[in-house]
C-alpha positions in Angstrom: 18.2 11.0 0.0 16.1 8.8 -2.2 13.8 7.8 1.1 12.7 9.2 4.0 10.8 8.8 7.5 8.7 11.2 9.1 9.5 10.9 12.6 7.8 13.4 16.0 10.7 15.0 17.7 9.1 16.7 20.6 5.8 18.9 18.9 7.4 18.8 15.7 8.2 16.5 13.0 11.2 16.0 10.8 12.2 13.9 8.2 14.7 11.3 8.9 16.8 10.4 6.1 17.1 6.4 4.9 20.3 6.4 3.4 20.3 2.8 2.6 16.1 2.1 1.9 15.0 -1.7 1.5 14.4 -1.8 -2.7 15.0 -4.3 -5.3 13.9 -4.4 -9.0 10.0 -5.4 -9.8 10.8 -8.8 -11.6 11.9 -10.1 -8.1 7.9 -10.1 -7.7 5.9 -12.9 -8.7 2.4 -14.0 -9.2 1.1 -9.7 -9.2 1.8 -9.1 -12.9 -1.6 -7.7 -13.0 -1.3 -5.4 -10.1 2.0 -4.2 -10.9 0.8 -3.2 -14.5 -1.5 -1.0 -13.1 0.6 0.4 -10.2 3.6 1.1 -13.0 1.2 3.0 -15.2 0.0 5.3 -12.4 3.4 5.7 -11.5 4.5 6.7 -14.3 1.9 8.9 -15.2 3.0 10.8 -11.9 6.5 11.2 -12.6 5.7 12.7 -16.3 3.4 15.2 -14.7 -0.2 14.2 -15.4 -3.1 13.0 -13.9 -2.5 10.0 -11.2 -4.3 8.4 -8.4 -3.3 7.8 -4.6 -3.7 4.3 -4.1 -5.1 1.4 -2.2 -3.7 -2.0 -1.8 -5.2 -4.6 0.3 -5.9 -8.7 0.4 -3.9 -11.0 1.6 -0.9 -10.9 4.0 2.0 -11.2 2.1 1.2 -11.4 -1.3 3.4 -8.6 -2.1 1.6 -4.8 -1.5 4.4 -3.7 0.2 7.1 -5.6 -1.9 5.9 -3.4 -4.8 5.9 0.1 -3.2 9.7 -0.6 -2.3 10.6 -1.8 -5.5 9.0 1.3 -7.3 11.8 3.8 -5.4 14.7 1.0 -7.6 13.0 1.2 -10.7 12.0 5.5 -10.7 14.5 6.9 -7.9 16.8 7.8 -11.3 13.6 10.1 -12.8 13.1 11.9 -9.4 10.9 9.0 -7.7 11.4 9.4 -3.4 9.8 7.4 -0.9 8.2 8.7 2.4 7.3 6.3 5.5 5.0 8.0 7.3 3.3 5.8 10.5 -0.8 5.8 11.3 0.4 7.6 14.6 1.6 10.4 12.6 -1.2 10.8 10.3 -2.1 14.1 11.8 1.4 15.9 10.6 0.3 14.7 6.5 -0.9 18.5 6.1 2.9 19.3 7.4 4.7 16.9 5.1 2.6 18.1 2.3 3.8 21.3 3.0 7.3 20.6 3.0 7.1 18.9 -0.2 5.1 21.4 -2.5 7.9 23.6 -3.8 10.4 20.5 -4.6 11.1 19.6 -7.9 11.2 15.4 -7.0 7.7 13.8 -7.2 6.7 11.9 -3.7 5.0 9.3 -2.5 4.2 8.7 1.0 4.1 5.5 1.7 1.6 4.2 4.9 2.1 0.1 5.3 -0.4 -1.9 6.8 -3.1 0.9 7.8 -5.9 0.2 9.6 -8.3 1.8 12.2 -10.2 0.9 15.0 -13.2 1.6 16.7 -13.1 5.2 18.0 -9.4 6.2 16.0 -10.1 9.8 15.0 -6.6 9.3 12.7 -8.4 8.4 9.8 -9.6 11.9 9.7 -6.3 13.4 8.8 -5.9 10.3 6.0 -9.3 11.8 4.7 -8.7 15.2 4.6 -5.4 14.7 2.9 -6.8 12.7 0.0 -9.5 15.0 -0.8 -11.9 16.8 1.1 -9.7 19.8 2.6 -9.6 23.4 1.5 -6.6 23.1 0.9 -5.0 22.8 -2.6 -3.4 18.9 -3.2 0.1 19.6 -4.2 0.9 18.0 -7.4 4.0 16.1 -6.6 3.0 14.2 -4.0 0.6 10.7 -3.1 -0.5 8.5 -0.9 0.1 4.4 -1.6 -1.4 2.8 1.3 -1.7 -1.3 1.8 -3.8 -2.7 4.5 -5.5 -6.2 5.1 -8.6 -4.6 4.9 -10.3 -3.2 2.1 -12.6 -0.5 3.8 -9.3 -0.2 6.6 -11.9 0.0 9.3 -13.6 -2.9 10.9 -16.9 -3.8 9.2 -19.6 -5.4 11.5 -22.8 -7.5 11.3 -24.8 -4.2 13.1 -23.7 -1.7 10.5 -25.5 -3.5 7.7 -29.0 -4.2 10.3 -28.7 0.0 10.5 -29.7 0.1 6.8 -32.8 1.6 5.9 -35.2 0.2 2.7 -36.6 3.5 1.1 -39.5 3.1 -1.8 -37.6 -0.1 -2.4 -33.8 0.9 -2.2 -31.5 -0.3 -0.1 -29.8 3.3 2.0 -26.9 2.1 4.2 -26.2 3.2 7.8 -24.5 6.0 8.6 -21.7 3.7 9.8 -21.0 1.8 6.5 -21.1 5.7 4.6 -18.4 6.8 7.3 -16.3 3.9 6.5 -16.5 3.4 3.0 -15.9 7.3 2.4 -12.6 6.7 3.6 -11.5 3.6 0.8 -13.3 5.7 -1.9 -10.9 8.4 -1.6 -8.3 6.7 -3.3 -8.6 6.8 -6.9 -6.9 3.5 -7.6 -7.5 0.1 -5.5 -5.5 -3.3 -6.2 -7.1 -6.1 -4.7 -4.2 -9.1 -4.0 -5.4 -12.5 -3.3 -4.3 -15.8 -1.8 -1.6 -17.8 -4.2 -2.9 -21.3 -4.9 0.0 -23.8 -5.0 1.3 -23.2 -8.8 1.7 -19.4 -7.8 3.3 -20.1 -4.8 6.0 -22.3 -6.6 6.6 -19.9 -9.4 7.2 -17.5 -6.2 9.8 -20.0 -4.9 11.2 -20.4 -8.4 11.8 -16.7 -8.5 14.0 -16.3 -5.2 15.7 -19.6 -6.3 16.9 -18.0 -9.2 17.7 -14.9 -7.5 20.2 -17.3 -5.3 20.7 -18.5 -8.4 19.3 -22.1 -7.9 16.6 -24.3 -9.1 13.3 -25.4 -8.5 14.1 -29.4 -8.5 11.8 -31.7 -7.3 13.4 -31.8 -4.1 13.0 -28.2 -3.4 9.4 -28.2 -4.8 8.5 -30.6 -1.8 10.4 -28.8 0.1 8.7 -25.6 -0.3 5.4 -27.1 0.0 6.3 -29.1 3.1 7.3 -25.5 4.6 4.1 -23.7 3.2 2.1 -26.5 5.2 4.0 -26.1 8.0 2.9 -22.4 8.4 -0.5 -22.7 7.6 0.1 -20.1 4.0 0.9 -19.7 0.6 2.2 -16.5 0.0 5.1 -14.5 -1.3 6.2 -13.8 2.0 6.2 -17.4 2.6 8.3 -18.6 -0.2 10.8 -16.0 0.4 11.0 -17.6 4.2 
């Protein structure tokens, strides 16, 4: 199959095959040229075999992190590209998966939408260890794409900064702020997305017009703003709504 979802069955875990995954070409995405540049290149660099980066996308709800993921399976599933959904819940299996993969000839990337931890989640661990840190070898076909709303994926507090220490003049954060930003630091690669402002948005709402083949008139412009004030937003998500 071209995707795949790690799912628990009982104490073990399987892949479950996607026979028909969610995809569609990259020029359905507007308004994250610069993003997508730099999520292509990696990509690519992967599938020929050299040095890549697991990556880190957060910002803004639906401005696209997870559009671009799912579009990379249409555009590379013909040069051995495949997709793997794996949930926070089942971070703990990644060692598993990796396993599994190593010896394939198809370069993977496992795919974890919308991470994020909480206060006293002990499944970040497993994220860690995976992305560098265990004794382990890191197989070469596989990576880790993650998007999140936060940019550290853990909650970041007032008290963690007041636990920072000044030594001789430098500032030494808590051990708090080290825990949770030597999680984001293990990805190589991190694409910040940010809110559209309203000529983004309508190029957004151009796009899927076009896709419906349609128009932006003027009618539909106020339209589509009228909608994007309605729901508090501008977004991708948004104008595709």
């Amino acid at each position: 199959a071209l995707a795949y979802r790690w799912q628990s069955v009982g104490r073990r875990g399987v892949l479950e095959s996607l026979p028909n995954p969610h995809t569609f070409p990259l020029n359905r995405l507007a308004a994250v040229d610069t993003q997508m540049q730099r999520l292509v290149r990696n990509t690519e660099q992967f599938l020929e075999g050299r040095p890549a980066n697991n990556v880190l996308m957060s910002g803004a709800r639906g401005t696209g992190k997870s559009s671009l993921v799912k579009a990379l399976l249409h555009e590379y599933a013909a040069r051995g590209l495949r997709l793997i959904e794996v949930d926070k819940t089942h971070l703990a299996d990644l060692a598993d998966i990796v396993e599994l993969l190593a010896e394939r000839p198809e370069r993977f990337i496992i795919y974890c939408d919308d991470l994020s931890f909480e206060e006293g989640d002990d499944a970040y661990k497993a994220l860690k260890t995976a992305l560098d840190g265990g004794l382990a070898r890191r197989a070469d076909n596989v990576l880790i794409y993650a998007t999140s709303n936060r940019r550290h994926l853990m909650p970041e507090r007032m008290q963690d900064n007041l636990d920072s220490r000044n030594v001789n003049g430098e500032i030494h954060p808590g051990e708090a702020v080290e825990e949770k930003v030597s999680l984001s630091e293990r990805f190589g690669l991190w694409l910040s997305f940010y809110p559209f402002d309203q000529d983004t948005y309508l190029a957004a709402v151009a796009v899927w017009l076009a896709h419906h083949q349609l128009k932006l008139t003027p009618r539909a412009e106020r339209a589509a703003l009228l909608w994007a004030l309605t729901r508090g937003a501008r977004s991708g998500r948004v104008a595709w709504q």
